[in-house]
C-alpha positions as CSV (number, residue, x, y, z in Angstrom):
1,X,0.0,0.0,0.0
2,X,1.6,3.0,-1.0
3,X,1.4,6.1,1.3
4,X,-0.9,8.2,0.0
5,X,0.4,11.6,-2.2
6,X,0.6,14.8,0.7
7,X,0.5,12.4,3.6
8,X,3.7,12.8,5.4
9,X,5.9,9.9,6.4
10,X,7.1,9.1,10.3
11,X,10.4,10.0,11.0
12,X,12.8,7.2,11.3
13,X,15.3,7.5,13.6
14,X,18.8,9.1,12.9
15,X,19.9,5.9,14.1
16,X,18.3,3.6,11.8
17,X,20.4,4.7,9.4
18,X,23.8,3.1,9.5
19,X,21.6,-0.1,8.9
20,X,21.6,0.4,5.9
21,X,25.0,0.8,4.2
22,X,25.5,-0.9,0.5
23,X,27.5,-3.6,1.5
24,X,24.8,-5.2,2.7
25,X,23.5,-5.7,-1.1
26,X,21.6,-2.5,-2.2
27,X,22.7,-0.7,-5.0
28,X,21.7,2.3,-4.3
29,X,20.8,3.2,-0.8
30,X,17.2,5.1,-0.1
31,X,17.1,8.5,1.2
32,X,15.9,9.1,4.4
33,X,12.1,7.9,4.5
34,X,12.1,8.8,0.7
35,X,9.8,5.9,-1.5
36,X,9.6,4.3,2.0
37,X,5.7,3.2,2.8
38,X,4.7,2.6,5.8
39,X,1.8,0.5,7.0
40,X,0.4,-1.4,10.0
41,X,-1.5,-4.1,8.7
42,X,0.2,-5.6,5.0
43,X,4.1,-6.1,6.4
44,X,6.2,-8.3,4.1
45,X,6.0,-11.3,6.7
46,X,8.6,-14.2,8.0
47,X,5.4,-16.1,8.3
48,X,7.2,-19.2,6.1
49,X,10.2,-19.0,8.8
50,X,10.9,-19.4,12.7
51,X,12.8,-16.4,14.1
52,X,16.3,-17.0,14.0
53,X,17.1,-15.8,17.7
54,X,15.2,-15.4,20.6
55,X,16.1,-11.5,19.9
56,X,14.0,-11.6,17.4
57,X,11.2,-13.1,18.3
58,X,9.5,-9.9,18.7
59,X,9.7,-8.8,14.9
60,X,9.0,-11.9,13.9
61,X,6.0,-11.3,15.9
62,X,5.0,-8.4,14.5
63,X,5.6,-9.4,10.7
64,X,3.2,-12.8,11.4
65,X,0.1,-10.6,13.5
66,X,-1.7,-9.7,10.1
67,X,-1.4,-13.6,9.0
68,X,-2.4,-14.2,12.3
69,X,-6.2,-14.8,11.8
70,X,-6.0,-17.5,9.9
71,X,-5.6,-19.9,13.3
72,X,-9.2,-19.7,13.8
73,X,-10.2,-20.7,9.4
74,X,-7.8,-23.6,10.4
75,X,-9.4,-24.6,13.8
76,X,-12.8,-24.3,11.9
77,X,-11.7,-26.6,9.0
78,X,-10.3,-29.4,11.5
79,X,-13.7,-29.3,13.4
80,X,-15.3,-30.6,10.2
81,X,-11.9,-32.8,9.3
82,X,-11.1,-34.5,13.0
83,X,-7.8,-35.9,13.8
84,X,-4.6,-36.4,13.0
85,X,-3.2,-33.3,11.6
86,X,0.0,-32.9,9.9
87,X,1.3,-28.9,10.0
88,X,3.8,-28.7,7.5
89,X,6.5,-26.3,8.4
90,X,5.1,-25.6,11.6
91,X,8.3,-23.4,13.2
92,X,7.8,-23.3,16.4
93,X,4.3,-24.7,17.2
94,X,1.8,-21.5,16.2
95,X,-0.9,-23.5,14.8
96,X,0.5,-27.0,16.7
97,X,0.1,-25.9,20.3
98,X,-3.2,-24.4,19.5
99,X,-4.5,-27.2,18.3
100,X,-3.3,-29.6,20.4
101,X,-5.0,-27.5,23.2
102,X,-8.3,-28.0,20.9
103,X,-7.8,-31.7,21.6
104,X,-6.4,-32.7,18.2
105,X,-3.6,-34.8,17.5
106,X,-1.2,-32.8,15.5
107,X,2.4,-34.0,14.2
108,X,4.6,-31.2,13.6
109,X,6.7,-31.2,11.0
110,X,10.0,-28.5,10.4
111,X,13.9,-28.4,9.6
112,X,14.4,-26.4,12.3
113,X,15.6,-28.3,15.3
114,X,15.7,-25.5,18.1
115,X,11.9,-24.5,16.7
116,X,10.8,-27.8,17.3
117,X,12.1,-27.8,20.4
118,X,10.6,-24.3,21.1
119,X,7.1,-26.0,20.4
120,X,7.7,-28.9,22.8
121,X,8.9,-26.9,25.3
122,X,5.6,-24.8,24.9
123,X,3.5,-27.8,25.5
124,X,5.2,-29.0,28.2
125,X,4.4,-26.1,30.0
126,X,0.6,-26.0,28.9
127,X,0.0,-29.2,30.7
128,X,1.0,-33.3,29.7
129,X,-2.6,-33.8,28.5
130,X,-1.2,-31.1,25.4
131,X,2.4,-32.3,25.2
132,X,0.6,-36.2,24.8
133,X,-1.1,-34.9,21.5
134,X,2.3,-33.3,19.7
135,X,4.5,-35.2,17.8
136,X,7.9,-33.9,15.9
137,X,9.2,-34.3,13.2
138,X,12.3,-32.5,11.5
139,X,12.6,-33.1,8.0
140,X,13.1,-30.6,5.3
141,X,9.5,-30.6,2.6
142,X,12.0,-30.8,0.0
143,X,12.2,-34.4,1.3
144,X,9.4,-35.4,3.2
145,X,8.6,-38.9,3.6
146,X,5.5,-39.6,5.5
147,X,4.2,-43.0,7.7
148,X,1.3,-41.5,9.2
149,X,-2.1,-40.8,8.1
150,X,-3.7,-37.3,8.5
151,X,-7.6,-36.2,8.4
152,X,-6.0,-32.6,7.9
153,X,-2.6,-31.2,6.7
154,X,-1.5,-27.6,6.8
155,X,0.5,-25.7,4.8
156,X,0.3,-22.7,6.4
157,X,1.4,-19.1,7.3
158,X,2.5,-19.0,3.3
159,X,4.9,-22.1,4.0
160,X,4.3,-23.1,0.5
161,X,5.9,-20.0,-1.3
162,X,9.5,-21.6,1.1
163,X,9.2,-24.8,-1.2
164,X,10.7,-24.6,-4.5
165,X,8.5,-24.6,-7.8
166,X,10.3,-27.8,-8.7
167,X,9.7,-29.7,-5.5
168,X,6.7,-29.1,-5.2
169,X,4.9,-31.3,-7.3
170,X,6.9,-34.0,-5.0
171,X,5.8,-32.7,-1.9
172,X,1.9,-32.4,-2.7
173,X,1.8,-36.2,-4.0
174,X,3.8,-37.6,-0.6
175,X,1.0,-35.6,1.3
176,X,-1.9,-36.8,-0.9
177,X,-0.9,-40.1,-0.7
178,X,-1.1,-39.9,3.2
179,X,-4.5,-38.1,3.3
180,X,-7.5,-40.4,4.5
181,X,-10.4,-40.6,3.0
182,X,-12.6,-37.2,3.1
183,X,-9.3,-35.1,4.6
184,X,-8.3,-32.7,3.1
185,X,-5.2,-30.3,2.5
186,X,-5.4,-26.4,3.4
187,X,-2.5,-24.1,2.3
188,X,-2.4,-20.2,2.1
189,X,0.1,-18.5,-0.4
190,X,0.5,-14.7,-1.3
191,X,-0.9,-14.0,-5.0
192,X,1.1,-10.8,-6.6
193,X,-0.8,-9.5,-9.8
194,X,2.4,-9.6,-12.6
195,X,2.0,-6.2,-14.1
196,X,2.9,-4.8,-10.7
197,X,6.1,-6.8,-10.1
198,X,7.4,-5.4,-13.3
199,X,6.3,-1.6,-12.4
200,X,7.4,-2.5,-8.9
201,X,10.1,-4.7,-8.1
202,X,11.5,-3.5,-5.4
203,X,9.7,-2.5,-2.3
204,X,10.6,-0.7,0.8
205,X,9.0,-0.3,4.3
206,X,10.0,1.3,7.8
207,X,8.2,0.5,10.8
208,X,8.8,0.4,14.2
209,X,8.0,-3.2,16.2
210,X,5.9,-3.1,19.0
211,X,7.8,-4.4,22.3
212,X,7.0,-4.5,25.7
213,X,10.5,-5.4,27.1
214,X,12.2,-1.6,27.3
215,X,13.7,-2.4,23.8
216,X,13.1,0.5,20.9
217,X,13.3,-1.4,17.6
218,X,13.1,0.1,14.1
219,X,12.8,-2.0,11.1
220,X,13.6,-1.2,7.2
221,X,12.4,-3.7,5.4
222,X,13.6,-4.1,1.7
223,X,11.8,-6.9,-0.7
224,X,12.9,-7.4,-4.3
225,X,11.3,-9.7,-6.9
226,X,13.4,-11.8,-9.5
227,X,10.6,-12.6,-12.3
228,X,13.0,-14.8,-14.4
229,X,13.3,-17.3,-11.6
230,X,10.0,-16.1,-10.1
231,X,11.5,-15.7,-6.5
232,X,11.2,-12.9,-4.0
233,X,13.8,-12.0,-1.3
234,X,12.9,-9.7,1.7
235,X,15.8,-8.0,4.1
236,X,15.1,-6.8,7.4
237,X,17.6,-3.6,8.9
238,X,16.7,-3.8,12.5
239,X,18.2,-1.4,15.4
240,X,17.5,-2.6,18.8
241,X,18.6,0.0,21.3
242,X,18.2,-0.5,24.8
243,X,19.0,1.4,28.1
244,X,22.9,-0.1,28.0
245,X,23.4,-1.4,24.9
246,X,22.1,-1.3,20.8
247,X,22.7,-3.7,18.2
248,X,22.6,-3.8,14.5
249,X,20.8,-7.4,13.0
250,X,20.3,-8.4,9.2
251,X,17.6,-11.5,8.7
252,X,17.0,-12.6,5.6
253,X,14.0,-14.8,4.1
254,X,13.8,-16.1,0.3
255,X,10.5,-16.9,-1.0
256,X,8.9,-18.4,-4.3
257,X,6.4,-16.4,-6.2
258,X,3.6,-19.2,-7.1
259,X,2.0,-19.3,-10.3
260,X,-1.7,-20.2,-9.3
261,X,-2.5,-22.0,-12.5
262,X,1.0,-23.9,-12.0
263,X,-0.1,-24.5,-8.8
264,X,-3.7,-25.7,-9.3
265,X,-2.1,-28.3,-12.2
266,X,0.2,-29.4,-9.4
267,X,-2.7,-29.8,-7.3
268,X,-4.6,-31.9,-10.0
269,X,-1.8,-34.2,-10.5
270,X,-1.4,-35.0,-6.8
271,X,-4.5,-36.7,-6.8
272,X,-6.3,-33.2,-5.3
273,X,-9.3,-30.9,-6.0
274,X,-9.8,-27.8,-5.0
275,X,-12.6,-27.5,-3.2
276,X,-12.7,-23.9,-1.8
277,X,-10.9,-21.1,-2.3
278,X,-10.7,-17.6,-0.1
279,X,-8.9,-15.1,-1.2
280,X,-8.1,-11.8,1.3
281,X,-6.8,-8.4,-0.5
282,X,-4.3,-6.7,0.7
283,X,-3.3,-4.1,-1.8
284,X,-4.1,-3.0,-5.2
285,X,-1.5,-5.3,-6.1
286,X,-1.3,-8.1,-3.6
287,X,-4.1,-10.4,-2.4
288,X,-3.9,-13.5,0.0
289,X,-5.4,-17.0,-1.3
290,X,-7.0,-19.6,1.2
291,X,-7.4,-23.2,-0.3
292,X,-8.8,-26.0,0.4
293,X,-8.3,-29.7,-0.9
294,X,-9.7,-32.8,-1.3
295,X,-8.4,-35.7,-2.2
296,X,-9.8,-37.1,-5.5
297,X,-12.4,-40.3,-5.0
């Protein structure tokens, strides 16, 4: 969402600035606030990542709140679905722990070790009667290999724009083929319209994240698109300044732009209709998609 012509921009602090020096990959480096938007509610998100470090927890916070909602479509869909569910990519236990508290069985499934044990340790403090219904699994999607069956699995929190265009086909058949009969698969991707990734590849956003700990944080956000290999990388210039001490941290996430019709093929070859589809906008350019699968009879 751009910032509307006449409407002035918040000031970002003086010390935001050495953040944001071209060695760290820009080739030119913005002015100060200059073709920066800023907005509260359509952040470019780490939603299809765990945060790094427990420092940054709290962006990573603020970046997922808008994708936040979609807990509750989830929770709706496994009412009708029942039990197991398999959450694909499930960092550290967002939609897991939740669910498990809901009484469902849920196998969690992510490459990242000390997320997965973020998530057990979370249910382990909720009670044993949660922690009995969670199950982990690390394995990379690229590579999954399944031995359960699942009523319901979750690709969530735009987890499918991590997995590359050519593994994915692989991915939705191993998941298909462990679906019982009348489950179904959900997923959520972003959907960019193409004539605005070529009039607008690059994209810049300052905000500050909201923190309750005595730590002032500013972020500039940077996301370029590569349409030739249809990817999207977005950089995060954070300074953390506290009452002793500031820091300086770069995170990085690299995301797939996905083709819907590619997808929906994909989808079709699995063995998988789609059943319902949602779709949320979020700019004139940009519009989250909902779907839901069901496993062809």
């Amino acid at each position: 969402m751009h910032t509307p012509s006449g409407t002035s921009l918040p000031v970002v602090p003086a010390a935001l600035a050495p953040v944001l020096p071209s060695r760290y990959g820009f080739d030119q480096d913005p002015a100060p606030c200059a073709g920066i938007r800023v907005t509260a509610d359509t952040l470019p998100g780490l939603e299809s990542v765990s945060p790094t470090d427990e420092g940054s927890v709290w962006l990573h916070d603020a970046l997922l709140g808008p994708h936040s909602a979609d807990i509750v479509r989830y929770l709706s869909l496994a009412r009708s679905t029942g039990g197991p569910v398999l959450d694909l990519g499930s960092g550290a236990g967002r939609l897991t722990v939740p669910f498990a508290r809901h009484g469902f069985a849920v196998e969690a499934v992510d490459r990242d070790a000390s997320a997965l044990e973020r998530l057990e340790g979370w249910a382990r403090r909720i009670g044993p009667q949660v922690a009995g219904l969670v199950v982990t699994h690390r394995a990379d999607l690229t590579e999954l290999r399944l031995e359960g069956s699942y009523r319901l699995a979750l690709l969530a929190g735009a987890m499918v724009t991590a997995v590359p265009p050519d593994s994915r086909p692989g991915l939705l058949r191993e998941v298909a083929a462990h679906l019982e009969s009348g489950g179904a698969l959900a997923l959520d991707y972003t959907a960019h319209l193409l004539p605005g990734l070529i009039a607008e590849p690059r994209r810049t956003w300052a905000f500050q994240v909201p923190r309750f700990d005595g730590i002032d944080e500013w972020v500039v956000a940077r996301q370029v698109f590569d349409l030739p290999s249809m990817s999207e990388r977005i950089t995060y210039y954070a300074a953390r300044t506290g009452k002793l001490s500031s820091e300086r941290v770069v995170l990085t996430t690299d995301k797939w732009i996905v083709d819907p019709e590619r997808l929906a093929a994909e989808l079709h070859s699995a063995g998988l209709h789609i059943e319902g589809r949602r779709r949320h906008r979020i700019d004139d350019r940009t519009e989250s998609v909902l779907l839901v699968c069901r496993a062809d009879d």
